[in-house]
C-alpha positions as a Markdown table, in Angstrom:
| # | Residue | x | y | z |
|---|---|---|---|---|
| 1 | Unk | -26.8 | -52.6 | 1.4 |
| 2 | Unk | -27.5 | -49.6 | -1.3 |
| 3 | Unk | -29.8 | -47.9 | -2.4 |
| 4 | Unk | -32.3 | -47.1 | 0.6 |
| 5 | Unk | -35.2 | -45.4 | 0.8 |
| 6 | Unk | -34.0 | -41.8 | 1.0 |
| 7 | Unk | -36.7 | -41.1 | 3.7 |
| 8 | Unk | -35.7 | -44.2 | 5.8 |
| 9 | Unk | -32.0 | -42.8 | 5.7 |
| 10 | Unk | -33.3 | -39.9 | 6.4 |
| 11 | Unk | -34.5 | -41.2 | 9.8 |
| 12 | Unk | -32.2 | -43.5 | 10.4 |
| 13 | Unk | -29.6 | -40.3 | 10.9 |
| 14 | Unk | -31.8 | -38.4 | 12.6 |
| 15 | Unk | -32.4 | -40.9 | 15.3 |
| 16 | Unk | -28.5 | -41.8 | 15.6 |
| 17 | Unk | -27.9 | -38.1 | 15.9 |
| 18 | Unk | -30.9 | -37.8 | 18.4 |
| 19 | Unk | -29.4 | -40.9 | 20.2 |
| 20 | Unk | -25.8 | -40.1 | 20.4 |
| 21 | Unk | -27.0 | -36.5 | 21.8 |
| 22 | Unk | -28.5 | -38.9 | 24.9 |
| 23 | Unk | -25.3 | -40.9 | 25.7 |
| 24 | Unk | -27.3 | -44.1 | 23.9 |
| 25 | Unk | -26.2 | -46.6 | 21.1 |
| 26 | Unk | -28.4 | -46.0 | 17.9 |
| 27 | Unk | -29.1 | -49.2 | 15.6 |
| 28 | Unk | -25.9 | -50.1 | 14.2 |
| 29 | Unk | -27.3 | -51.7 | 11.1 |
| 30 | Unk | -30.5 | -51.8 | 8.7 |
| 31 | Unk | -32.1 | -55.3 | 10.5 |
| 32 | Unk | -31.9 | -53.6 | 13.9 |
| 33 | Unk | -32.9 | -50.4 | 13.0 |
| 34 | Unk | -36.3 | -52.4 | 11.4 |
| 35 | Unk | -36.5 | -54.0 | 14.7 |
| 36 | Unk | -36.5 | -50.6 | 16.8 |
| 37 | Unk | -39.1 | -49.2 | 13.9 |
| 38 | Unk | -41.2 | -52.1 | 15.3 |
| 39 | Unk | -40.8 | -51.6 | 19.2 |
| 40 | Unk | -43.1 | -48.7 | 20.6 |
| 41 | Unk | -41.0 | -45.4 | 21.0 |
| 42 | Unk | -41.9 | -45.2 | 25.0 |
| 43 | Unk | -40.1 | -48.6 | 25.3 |
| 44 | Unk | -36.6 | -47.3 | 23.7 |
| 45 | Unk | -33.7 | -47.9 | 25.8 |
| 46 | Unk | -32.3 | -44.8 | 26.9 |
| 47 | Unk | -34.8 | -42.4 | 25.2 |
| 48 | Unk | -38.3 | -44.0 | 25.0 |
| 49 | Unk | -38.9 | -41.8 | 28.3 |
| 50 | Unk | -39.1 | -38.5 | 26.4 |
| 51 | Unk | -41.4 | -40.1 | 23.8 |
| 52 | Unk | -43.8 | -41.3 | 27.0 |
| 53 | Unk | -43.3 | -37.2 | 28.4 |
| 54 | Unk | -44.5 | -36.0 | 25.2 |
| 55 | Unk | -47.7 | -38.3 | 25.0 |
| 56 | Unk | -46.0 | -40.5 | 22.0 |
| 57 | Unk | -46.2 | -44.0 | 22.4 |
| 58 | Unk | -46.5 | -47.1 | 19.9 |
| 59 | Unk | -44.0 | -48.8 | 16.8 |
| 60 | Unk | -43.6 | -46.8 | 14.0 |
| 61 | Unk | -44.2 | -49.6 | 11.9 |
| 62 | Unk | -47.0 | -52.4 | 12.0 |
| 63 | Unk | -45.8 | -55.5 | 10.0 |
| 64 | Unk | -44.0 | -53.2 | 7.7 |
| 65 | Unk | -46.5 | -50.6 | 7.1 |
| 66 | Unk | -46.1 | -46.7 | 8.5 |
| 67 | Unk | -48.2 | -46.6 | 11.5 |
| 68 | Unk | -50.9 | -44.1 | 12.5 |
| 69 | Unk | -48.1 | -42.1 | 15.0 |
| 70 | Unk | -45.6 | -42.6 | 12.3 |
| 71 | Unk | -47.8 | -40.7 | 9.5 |
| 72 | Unk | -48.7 | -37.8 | 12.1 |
| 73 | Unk | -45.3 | -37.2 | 13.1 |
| 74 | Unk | -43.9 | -37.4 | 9.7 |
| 75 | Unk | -46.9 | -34.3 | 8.4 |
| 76 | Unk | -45.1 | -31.4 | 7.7 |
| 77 | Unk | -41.5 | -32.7 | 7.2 |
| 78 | Unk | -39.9 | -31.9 | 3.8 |
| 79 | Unk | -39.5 | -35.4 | 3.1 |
| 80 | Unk | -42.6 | -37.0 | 4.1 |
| 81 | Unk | -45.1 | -35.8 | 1.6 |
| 82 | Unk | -47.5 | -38.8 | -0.2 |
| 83 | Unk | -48.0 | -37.7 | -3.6 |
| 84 | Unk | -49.8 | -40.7 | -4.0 |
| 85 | Unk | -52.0 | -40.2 | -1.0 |
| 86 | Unk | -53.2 | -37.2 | -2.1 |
| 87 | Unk | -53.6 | -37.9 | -6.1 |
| 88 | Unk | -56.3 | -41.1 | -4.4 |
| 89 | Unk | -58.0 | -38.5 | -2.1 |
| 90 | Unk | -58.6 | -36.3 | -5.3 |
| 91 | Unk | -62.1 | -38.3 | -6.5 |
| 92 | Unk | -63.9 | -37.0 | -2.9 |
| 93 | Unk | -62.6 | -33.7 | -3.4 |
| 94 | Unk | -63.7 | -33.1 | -6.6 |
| 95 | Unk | -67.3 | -34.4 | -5.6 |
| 96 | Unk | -67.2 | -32.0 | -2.9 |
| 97 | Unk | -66.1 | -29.1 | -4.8 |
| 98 | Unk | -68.6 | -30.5 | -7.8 |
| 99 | Unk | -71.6 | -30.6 | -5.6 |
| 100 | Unk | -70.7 | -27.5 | -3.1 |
| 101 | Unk | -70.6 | -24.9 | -6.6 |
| 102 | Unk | -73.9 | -26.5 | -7.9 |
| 103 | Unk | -75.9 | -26.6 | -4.4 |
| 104 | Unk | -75.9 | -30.3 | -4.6 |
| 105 | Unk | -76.3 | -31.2 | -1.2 |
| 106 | Unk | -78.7 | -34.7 | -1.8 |
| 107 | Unk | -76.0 | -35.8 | -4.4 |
| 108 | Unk | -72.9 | -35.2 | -1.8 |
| 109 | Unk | -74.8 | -37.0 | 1.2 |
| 110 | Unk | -75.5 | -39.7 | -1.1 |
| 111 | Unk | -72.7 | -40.0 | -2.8 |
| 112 | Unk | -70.6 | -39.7 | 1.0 |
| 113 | Unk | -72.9 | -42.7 | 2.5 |
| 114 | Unk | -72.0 | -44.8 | -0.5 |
| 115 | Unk | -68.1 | -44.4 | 0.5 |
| 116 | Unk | -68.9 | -44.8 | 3.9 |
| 117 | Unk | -70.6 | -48.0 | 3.5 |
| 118 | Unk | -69.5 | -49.6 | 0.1 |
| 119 | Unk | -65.7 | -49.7 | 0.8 |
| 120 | Unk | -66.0 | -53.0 | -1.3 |
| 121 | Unk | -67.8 | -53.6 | -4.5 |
| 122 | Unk | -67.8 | -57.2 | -5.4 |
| 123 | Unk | -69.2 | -56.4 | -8.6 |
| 124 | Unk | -66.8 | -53.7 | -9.5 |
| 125 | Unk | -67.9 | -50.6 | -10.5 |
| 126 | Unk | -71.1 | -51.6 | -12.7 |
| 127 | Unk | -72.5 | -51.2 | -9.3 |
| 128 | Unk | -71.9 | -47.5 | -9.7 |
| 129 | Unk | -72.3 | -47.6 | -13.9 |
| 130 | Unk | -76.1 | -49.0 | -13.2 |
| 131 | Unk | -77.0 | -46.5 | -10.7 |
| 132 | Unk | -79.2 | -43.9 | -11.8 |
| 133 | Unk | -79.7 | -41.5 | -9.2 |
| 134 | Unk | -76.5 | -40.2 | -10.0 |
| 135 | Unk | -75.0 | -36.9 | -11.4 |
| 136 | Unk | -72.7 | -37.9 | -14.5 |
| 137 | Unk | -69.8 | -35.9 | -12.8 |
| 138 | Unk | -70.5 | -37.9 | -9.4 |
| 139 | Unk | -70.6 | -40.6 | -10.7 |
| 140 | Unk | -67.4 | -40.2 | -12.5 |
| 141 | Unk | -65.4 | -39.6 | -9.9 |
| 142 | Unk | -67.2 | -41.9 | -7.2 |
| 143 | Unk | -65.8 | -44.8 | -9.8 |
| 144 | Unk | -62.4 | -43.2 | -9.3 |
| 145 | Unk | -62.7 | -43.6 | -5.9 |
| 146 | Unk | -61.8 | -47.6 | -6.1 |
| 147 | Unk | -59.3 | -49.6 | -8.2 |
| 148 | Unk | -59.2 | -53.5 | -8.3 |
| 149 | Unk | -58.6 | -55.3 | -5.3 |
| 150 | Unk | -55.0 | -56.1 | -5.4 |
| 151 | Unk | -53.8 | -59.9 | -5.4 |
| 152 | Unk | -51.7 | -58.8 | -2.2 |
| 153 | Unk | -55.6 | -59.6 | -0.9 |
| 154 | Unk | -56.3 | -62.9 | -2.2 |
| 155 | Unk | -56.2 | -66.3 | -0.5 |
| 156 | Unk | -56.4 | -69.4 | -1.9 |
| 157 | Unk | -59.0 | -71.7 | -0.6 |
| 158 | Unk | -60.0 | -74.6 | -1.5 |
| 159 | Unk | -58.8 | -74.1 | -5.2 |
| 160 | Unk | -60.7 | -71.0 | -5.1 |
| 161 | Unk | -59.8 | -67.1 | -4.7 |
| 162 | Unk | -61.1 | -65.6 | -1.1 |
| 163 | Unk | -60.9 | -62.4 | 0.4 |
| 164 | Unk | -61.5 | -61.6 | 4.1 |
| 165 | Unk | -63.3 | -57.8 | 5.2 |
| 166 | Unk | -61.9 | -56.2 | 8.0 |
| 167 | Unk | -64.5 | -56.6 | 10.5 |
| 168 | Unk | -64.0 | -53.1 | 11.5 |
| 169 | Unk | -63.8 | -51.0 | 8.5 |
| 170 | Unk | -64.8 | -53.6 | 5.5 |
| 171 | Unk | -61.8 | -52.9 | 3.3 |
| 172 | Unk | -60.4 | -56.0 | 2.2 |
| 173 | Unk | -57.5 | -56.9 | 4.1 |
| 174 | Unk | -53.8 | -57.4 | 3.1 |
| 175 | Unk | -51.6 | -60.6 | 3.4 |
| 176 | Unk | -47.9 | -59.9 | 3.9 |
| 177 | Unk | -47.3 | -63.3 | 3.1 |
| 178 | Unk | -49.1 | -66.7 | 2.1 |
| 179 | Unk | -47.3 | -69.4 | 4.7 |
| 180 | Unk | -47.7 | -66.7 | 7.7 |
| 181 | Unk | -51.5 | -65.3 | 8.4 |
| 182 | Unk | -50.6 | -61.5 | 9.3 |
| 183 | Unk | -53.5 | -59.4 | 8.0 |
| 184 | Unk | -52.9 | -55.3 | 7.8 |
| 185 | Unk | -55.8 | -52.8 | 6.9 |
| 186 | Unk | -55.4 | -49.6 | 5.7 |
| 187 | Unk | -53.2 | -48.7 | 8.8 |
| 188 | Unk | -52.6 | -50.3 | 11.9 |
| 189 | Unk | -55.7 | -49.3 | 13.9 |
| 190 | Unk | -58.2 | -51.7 | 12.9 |
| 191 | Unk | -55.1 | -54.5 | 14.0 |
| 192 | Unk | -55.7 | -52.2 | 17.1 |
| 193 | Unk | -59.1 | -52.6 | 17.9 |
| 194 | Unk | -60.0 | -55.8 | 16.3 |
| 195 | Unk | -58.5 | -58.8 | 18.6 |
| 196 | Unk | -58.7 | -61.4 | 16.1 |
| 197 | Unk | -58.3 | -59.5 | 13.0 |
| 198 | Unk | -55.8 | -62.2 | 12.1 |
| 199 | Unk | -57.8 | -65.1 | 12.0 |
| 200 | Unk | -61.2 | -63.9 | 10.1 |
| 201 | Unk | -64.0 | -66.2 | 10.4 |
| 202 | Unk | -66.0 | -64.9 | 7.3 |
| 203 | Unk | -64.2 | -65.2 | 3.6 |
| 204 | Unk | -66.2 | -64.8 | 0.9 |
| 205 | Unk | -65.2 | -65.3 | -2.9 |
| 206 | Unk | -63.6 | -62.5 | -5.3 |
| 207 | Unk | -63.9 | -62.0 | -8.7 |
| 208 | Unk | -61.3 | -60.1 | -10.9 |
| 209 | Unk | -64.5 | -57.5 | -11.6 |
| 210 | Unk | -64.2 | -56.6 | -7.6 |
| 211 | Unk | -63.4 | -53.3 | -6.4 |
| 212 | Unk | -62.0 | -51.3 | -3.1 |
| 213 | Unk | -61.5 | -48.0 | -2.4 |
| 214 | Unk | -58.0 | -46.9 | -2.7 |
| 215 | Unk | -56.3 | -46.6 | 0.4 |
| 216 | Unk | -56.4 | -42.9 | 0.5 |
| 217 | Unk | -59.8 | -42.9 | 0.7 |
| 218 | Unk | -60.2 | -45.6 | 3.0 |
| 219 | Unk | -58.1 | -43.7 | 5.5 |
| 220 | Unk | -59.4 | -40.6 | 5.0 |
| 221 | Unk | -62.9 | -40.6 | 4.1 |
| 222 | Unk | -64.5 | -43.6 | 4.8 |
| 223 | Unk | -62.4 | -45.3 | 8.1 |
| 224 | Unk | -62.9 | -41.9 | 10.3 |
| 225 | Unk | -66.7 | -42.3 | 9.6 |
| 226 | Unk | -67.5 | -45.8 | 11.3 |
| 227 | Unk | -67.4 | -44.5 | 14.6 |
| 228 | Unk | -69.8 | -41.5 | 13.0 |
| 229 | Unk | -72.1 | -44.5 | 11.6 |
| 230 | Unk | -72.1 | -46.1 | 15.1 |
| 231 | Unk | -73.4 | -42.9 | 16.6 |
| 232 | Unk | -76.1 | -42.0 | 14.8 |
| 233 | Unk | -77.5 | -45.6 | 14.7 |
| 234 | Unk | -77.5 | -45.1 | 18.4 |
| 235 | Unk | -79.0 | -41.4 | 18.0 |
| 236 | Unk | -81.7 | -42.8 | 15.8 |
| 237 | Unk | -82.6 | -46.4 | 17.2 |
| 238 | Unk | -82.0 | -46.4 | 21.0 |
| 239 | Unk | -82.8 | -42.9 | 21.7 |
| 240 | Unk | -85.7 | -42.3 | 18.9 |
| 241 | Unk | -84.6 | -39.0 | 17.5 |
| 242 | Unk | -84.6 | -37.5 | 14.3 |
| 243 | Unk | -81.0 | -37.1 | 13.0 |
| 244 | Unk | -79.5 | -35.8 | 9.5 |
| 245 | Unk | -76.0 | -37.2 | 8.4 |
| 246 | Unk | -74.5 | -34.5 | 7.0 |
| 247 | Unk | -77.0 | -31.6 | 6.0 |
| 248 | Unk | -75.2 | -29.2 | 3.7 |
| 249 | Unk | -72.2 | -29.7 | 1.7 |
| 250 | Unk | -68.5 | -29.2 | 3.9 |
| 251 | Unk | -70.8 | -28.3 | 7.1 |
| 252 | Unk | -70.9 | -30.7 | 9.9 |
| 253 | Unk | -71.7 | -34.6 | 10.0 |
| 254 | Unk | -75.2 | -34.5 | 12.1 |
| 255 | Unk | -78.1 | -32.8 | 12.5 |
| 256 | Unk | -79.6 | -34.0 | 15.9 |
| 257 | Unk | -83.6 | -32.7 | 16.4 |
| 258 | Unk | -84.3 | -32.9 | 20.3 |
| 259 | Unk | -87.3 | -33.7 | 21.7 |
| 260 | Unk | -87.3 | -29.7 | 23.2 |
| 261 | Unk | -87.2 | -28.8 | 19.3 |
| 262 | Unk | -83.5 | -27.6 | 19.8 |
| 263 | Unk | -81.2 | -29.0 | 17.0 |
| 264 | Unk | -77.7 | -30.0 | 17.9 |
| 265 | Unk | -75.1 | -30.2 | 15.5 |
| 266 | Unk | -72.0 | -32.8 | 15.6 |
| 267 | Unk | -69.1 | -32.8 | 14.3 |
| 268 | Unk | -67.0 | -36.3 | 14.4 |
| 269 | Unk | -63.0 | -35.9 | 14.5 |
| 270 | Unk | -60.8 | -39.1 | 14.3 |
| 271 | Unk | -57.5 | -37.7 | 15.5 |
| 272 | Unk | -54.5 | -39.7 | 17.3 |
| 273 | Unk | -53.0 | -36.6 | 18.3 |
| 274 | Unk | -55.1 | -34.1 | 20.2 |
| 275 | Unk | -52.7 | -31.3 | 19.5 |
| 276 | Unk | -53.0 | -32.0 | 15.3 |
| 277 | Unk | -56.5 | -31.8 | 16.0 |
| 278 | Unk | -56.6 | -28.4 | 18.3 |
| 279 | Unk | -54.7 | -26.7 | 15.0 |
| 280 | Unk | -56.8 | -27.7 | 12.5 |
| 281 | Unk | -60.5 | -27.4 | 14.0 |
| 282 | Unk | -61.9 | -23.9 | 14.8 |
| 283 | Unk | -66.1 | -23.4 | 15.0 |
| 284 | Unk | -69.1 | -24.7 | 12.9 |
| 285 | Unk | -70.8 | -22.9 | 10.0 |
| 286 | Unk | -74.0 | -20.9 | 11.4 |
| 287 | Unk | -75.8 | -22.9 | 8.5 |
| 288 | Unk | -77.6 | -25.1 | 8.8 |
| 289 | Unk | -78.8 | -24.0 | 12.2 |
| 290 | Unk | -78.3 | -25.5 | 15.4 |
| 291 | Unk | -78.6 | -24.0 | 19.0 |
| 292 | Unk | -75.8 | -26.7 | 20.6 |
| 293 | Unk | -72.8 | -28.1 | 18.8 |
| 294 | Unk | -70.3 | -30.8 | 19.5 |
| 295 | Unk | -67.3 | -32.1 | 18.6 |
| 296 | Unk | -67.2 | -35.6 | 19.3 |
| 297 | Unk | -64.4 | -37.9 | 20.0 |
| 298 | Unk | -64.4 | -41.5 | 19.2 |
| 299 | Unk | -64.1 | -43.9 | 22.6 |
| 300 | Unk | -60.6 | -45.5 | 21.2 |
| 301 | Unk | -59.3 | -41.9 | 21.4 |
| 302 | Unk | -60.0 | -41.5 | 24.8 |
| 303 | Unk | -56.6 | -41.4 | 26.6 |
| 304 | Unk | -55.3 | -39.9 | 29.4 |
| 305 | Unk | -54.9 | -36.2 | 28.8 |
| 306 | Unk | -56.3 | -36.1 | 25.4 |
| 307 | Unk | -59.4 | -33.5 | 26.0 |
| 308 | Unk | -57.1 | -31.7 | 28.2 |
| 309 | Unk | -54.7 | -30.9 | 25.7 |
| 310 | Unk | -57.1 | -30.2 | 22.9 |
| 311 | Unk | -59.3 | -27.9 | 25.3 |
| 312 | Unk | -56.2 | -25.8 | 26.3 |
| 313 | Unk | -54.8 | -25.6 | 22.9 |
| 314 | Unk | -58.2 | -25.0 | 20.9 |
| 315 | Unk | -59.1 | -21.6 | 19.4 |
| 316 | Unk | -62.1 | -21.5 | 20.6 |
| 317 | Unk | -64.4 | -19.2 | 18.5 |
| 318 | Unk | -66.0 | -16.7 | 20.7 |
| 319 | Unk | -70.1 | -16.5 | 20.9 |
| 320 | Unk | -70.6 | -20.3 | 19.7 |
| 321 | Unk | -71.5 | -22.6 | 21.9 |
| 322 | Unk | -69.3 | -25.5 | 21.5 |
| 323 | Unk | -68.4 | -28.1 | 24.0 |
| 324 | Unk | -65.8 | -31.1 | 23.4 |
| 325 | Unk | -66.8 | -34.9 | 23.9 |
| 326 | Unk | -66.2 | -38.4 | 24.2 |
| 327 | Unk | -68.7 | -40.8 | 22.1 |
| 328 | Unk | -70.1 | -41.9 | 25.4 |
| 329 | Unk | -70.0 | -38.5 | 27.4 |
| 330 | Unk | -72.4 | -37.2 | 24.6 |
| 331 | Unk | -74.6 | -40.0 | 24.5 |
| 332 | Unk | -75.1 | -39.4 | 27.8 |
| 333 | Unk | -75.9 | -35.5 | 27.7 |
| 334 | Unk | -78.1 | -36.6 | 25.0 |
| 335 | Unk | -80.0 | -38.5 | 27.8 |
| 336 | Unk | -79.6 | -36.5 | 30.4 |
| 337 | Unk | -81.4 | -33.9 | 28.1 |
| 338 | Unk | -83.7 | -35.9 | 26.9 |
| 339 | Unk | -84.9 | -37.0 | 30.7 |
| 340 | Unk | -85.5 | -33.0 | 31.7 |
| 341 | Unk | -88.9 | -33.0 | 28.5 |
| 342 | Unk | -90.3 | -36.1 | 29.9 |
């Protein structure tokens, strides 16, 4: 075989050298080495033990497609950048940049919420085109923010074009082939958390007008903020409080108002890798106001050792008051708080 990908090569020599430095066969030829990319590191014969010692575990690959482990350990190598990525993240940085100079903090949480909970436009972007309330620059790059959904989506049924929603994250899913039914999302953590994601139940009909966001935006704007979405339905329906999604422009993602009148301020971080996480996050902006912050940790992140290792290697700024939390753990300060005013 010729011609492969220069960062599979890449690997591919790095994990023979890593092998042959353990006394352990490497994969001898381009099938096997696929196979290995698709076992989970911790089970690798002779070596998946140092993977499990340095909290790594799962495939590298999911049906072909990088995994979530795969793109953090791949971050900061020469060869791993994703000029592509980043070019499909530019739309929600422009908007941020756009409203953040101008003091456009209704446009951003608008334009933020419409990400978050129109990953698919079956309409296409007249949906956007027709909406007034928007800022011409906002709007322009909110339409950038989604290209067609690809035929890679489409299956045929009945004579007719479906597609199927992940029921997690409501991008439209991808087929890797028409006789076998393996659906992928954006990455392999919605296969992760949805148990059938496989075999939807719900298809509806596509049009060659329909839109999706593009997958950098998917995985890093609108994805991460599901578990947010879940939260402050919770914050606002079961416990009664009066909650902000995100209240200025690059701050954090809620404003809680307690029943005490103190206002807590959460920030949500998706993040497989607690030590990733511990280098990038530091304190909250002072405005808007709060007395209490958070970071908050959604409940498929909870693993053994994970607010261990981000505690102890978190900078923690010095005269904030910040704690560190599982989704549940809050929810239950929150009512543990909210018990003490009654």
């Amino acid at each position: 075989m010729t011609g492969l990908d220069e960062q599979l090569q890449w690997g591919w020599d790095k994990l023979a050298t890593f092998c042959y430095k353990y006394h352990v066969s490497p994969p001898r030829h381009l099938p096997e080495f696929v196979a290995w990319l698709h076992q989970p590191i911790e089970s690798w014969e002779g070596i998946g033990h140092l993977f499990a010692s340095a909290h790594l575990s799962g495939p590298l690959l999911s049906y072909g497609t990088p995994s979530e482990i795969c793109a953090d350990l791949g971050r900061g190598l020469h060869l791993s950048s994703n000029p592509e990525r980043e070019i499909q993240d530019t739309p929600f940085k422009e908007i941020l940049d756009y409203c953040k100079v101008n003091h456009l903090a209704q446009q951003y949480r608008e334009a933020r919420h419409f990400l978050v909970t129109h990953p698919y436009l079956p309409y296409g972007g007249i949906t956007i085109s027709q909406d007034t309330r928007w800022d011409a620059e906002v709007r322009k790059w909110l339409r950038r923010a989604y290209e067609p959904v690809p035929l890679v989506c489409y299956r045929s049924i009945n004579g007719q074009d479906h597609i199927a929603l992940c029921p997690r994250c409501k991008w439209p899913l991808e087929w890797r082939t028409q006789r076998r039914s393996i659906a992928v999302c954006y990455n392999d953590l919605c296969g992760q958390l949805v148990k059938h994601i496989h075999d939807p139940q719900q298809w509806e009909l596509v049009s060659p007008e329909s839109m999706r966001t593009t997958r950098g935006i998917q995985e890093s704007v609108v994805a991460p903020e599901v578990p947010l979405l879940e939260l402050y339905e919770k914050l606002a329906q079961d416990h009664g409080l009066s909650c902000e999604l995100w209240p200025e422009v690059d701050s954090y993602d809620v404003a809680v108002s307690m029943s005490d009148g103190e206002r807590w301020a959460i920030d949500m971080k998706d993040f497989r890798s607690p030590t990733e996480l511990a280098d990038r996050v530091r304190g909250f902006l002072l405005a808007p106001a709060w007395d209490r912050a958070f970071f908050v940790f959604p409940e498929h992140r909870r693993h053994p050792g994970y607010l261990r290792t981000f505690t102890a290697l978190w900078k923690k700024p010095k005269g904030q008051h910040i704690e560190a939390l599982f989704v549940d753990d809050f929810l239950r300060r929150v009512q543990e708080h909210e018990k003490m005013e009654v």
